[in-house]
N, C-alpha and C positions, 0 to 999 in steps of 0.2 A: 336664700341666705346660707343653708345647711354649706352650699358647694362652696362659697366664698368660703367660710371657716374652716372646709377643707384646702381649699388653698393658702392660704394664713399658715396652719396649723402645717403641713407639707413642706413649706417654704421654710419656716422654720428651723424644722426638724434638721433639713437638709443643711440651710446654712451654718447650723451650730455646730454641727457633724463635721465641717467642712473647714470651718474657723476653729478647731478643734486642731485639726489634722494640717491645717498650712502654718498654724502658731510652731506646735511641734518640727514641722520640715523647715520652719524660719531658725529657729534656736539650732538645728542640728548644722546647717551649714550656714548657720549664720549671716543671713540674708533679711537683714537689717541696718540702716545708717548711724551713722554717727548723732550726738548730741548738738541741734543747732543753738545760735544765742538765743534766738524768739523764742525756743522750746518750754513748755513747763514740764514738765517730766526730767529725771533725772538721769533715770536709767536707759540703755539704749532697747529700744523695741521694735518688733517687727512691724512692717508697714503694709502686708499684703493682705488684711483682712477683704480687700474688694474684690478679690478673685474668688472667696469662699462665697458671698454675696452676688457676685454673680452668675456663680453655676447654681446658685438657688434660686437667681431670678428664671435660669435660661430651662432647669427642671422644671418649675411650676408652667411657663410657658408649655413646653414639650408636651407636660399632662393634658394642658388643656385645649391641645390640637386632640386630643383622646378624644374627648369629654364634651357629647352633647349640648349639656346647657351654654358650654359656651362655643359654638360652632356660628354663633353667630358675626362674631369678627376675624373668623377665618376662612369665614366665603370668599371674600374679598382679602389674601392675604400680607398686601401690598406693605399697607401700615406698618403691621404687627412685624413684618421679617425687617423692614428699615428700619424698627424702632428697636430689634434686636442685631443689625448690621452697625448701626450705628454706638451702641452701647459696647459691642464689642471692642468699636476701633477707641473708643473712650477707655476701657480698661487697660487695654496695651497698651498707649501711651500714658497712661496713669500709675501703671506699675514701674513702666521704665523710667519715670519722673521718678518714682518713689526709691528705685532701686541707685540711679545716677543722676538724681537728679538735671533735668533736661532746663533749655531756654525756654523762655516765655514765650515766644514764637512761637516754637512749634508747637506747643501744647497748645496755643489759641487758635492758629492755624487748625489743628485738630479735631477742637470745639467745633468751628465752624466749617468742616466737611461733614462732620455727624449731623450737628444741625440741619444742614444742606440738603443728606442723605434722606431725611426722615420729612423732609419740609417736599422737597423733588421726585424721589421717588416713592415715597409712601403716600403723598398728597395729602400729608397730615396737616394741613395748616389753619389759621385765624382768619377763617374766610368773612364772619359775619362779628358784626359788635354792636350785644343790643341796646344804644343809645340811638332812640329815632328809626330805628330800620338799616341802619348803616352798614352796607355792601361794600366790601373795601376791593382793589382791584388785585388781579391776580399779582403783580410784581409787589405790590403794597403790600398783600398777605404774607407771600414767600420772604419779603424784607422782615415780617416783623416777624413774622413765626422764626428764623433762622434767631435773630436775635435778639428774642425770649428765651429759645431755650439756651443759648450762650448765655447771657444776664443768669437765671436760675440758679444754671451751673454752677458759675462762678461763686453766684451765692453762696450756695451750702458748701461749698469748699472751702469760703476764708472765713468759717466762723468753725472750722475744724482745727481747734485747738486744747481741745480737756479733754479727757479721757469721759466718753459716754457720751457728750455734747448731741455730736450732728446726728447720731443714730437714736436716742432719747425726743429730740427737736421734730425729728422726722417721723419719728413712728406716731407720734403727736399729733403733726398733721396732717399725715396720711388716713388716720382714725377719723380725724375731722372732716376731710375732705371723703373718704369712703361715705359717711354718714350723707355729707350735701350731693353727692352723685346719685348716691341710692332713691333718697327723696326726689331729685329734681327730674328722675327718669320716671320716677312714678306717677309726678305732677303732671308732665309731658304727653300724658295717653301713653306710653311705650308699651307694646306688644310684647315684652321680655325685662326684667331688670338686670339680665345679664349684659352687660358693654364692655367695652375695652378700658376705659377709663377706672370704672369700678372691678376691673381686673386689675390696674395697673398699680391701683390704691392696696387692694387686698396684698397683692404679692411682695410689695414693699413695707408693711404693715410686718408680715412675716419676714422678712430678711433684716427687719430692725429688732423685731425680738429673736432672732436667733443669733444675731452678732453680739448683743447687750451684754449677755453674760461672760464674754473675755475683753469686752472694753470698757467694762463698768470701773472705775477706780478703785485701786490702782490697776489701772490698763495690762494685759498679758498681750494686745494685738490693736492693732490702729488698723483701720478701714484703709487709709491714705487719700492718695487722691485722686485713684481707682475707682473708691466707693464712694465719694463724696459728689464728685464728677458725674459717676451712673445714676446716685442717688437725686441728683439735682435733673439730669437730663429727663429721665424715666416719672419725677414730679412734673415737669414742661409738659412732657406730652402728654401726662393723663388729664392737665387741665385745657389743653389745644384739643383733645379728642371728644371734651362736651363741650365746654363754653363755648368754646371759639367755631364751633363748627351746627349751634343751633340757628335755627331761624329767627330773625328778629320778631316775625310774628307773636313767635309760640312763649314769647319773654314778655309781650304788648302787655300791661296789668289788665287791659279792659278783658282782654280775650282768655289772659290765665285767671284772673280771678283775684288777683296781689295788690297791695297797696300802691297807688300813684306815685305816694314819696320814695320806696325803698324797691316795687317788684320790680324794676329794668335794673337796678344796679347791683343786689346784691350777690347776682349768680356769676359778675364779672369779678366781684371786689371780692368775696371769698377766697378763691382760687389765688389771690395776692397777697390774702390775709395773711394763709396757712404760711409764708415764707417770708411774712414783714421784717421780721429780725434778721435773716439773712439778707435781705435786700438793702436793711438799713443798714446793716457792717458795710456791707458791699459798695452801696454808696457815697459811705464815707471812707471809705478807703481809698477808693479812686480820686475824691476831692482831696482830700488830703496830702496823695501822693503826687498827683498834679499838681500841684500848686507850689509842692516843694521839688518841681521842675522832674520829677522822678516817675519812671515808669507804673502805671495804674496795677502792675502785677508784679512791682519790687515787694520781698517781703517784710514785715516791719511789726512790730509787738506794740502796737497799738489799737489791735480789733479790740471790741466789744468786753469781751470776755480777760484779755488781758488789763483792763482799764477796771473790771469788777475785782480782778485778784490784787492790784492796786490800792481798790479802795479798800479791802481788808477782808474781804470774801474770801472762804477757805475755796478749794477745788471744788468741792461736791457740790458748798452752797452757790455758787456761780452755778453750776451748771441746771440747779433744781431750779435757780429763778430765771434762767434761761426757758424751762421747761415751764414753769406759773404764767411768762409771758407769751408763749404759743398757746396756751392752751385758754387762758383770760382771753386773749383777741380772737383765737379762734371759734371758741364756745360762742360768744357774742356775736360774731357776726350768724353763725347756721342760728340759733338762738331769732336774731331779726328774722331769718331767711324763711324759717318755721312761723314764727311769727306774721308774717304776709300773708297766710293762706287764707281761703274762703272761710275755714272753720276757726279761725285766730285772728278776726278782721283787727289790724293799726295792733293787735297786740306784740308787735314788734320792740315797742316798749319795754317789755322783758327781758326783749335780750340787749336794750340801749342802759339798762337799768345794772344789769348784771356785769355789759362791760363797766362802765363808772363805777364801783365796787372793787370790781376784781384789778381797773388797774389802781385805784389808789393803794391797794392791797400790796401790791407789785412794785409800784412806787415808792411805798412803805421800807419793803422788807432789800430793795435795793442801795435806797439810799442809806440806809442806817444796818449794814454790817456786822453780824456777831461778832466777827473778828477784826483787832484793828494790827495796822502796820508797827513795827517797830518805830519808825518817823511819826504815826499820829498817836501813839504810846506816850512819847517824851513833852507833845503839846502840852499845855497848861490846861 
């Protein structure tokens, strides 16, 4: 655990350092866009915080070709260099989106060469899903793993509109999911808790607390969609790197030890949890813009978060119950997941108990707004 905390704490350092110094060289030459309509900010801000973030991802990687304890997912370094070839080509077309903004084509086009990359040649992919033992076939893997990590992506990018949101949201369930990787390596027999996955959790864990403090509101530096993009791809593959690639056996409840009703599903359904709210904007974003005949990647100030500032939610307070609903669903489910064990028999409970709490909690404080609109001011 020490060495994860050193990578955490490393990642950190570097990205804050780094978001630091590209804020500063944004204001000097001014390398920032204009105010859009969908925007909520007022003032014009720089967009390149994903560059700071990702020379903080690509140092913590570099260390830990150093560093023993985790030498174990660089024996084989197929994965690890397309998961970094591929992040690459994601920044540079996420900078040049943010700088000239670019078509939708090519950015999606993009998406899916990096997916492609990491899916083909790292052989990262959703080879196994453990309902039933279910071996899926090689073209069926590489279809779904490429467009998972597209889907993800996508996600945590169109819910990138408050100052703090995606990098608060992230670093959220990245902690969550650090915590179910670490545990479900341990349940597994594993010879080492050192993985790839629970590296991939760690290092984004720190590159969300090193950015926080120049996009905390009011914002000095936006990730863009640089970081939003790296931040959703680099989530894909830390859960394609355990879920998707254990043995349906070793998921069997008779054989782990887990509850009939919850031990096969909750090590698929976590990994989904940590990003529900992304996936649900995402979702309805695409139905919505379909339907209004319009492209699924036209932009439009109707996500999530603009629909809470609507209902009279300041900035900050949208964005904390943004962070109450990651962290409610996500607690609950590792909560169930803990709950399965031989030494916690059916007491899963606990964590079915604590989600029903936490979201009426969530329910609560969304629907009913400290702040109201000027229009629901004038109601009767």
């Amino acid at each position: 655990m020490k060495q994860y905390v050193f990578v955490i704490i490393l990642t950190a350092a570097i990205t804050l350092t780094l978001s630091w110094a590209v804020w500063r060289l944004s204001l000097r030459f001014k390398l920032y866009p204009g105010i859009r309509e969908r925007d909520v900010h007022k003032t014009p801000t720089p967009r390149l915080g994903g560059i700071a973030m990702f020379l903080g991802v690509c140092a913590a990687f570099a260390v830990s070709a150093h560093h023993p304890f985790f030498s174990i997912f660089w024996v084989d370094p197929k994965a690890v260099l397309s998961i970094l070839a591929a992040t690459l080509i994601i920044v540079l077309v996420g900078v040049a989106d943010d700088l000239w903004d670019l078509d939708w084509m090519i950015k999606l086009g993009a998406q899916f060469l990096a997916a492609g990359i990491i899916a083909w040649f790292g052989e990262l992919q959703i080879y196994t899903l453990p309902i039933g033992g279910l071996t899926v076939s090689s073209w069926v893997s590489f279809t779904l793993t490429v467009f998972s990590i597209v889907i993800v992506m996508n996600a945590v990018n169109f819910i990138d509109g408050l100052d703090g949101l995606v990098a608060g949201v992230c670093l959220i369930a990245n902690v969550i999911f650090f915590a179910y990787s670490y545990i479900l390596v341990r349940d597994i027999g594993a010879n080492s808790f050192f993985n790839l996955a629970s590296f991939i959790a760690a290092v984004l864990i720190g590159a969300c607390v090193g950015f926080l403090p120049l996009n905390w509101s009011p914002a000095k530096l936006f990730m863009g969609d640089s970081g939003a993009l790296m931040l959703g791809l680099l989530m894909a593959c830390s859960a394609i790197a355990i879920t998707g690639q254990l043995e349906p056996a070793v998921l069997d409840p008779a054989e782990f030890g887990r509850s009939q009703l919850l031990g096969a599903f909750i090590p698929i359904l976590l990994p989904i949890v940590v990003v529900l709210l992304p996936l649900l904007d995402f979702g309805l974003a695409v139905i919505r813009r379909m339907s209004a005949g319009k492209s699924p990647f036209s932009p439009d100030r109707k996500h999530l978060h603009h629909r809470m500032l609507d209902m009279g939610h300041s900035d900050r307070d949208a964005v904390l119950i943004f962070y109450a609903w990651t962290a409610v669903v996500g607690l609950a489910v590792l909560l169930m997941y803990i709950g399965t064990q031989e030494d916690w028999p059916g007491e899963y409970l606990i964590g079915v108990a604590f989600g029903v709490v936490g979201v009426a909690a969530c329910l609560a404080v969304t629907l009913l707004p400290s702040h109201r609109t000027p229009s629901q001011e004038s109601l009767p």
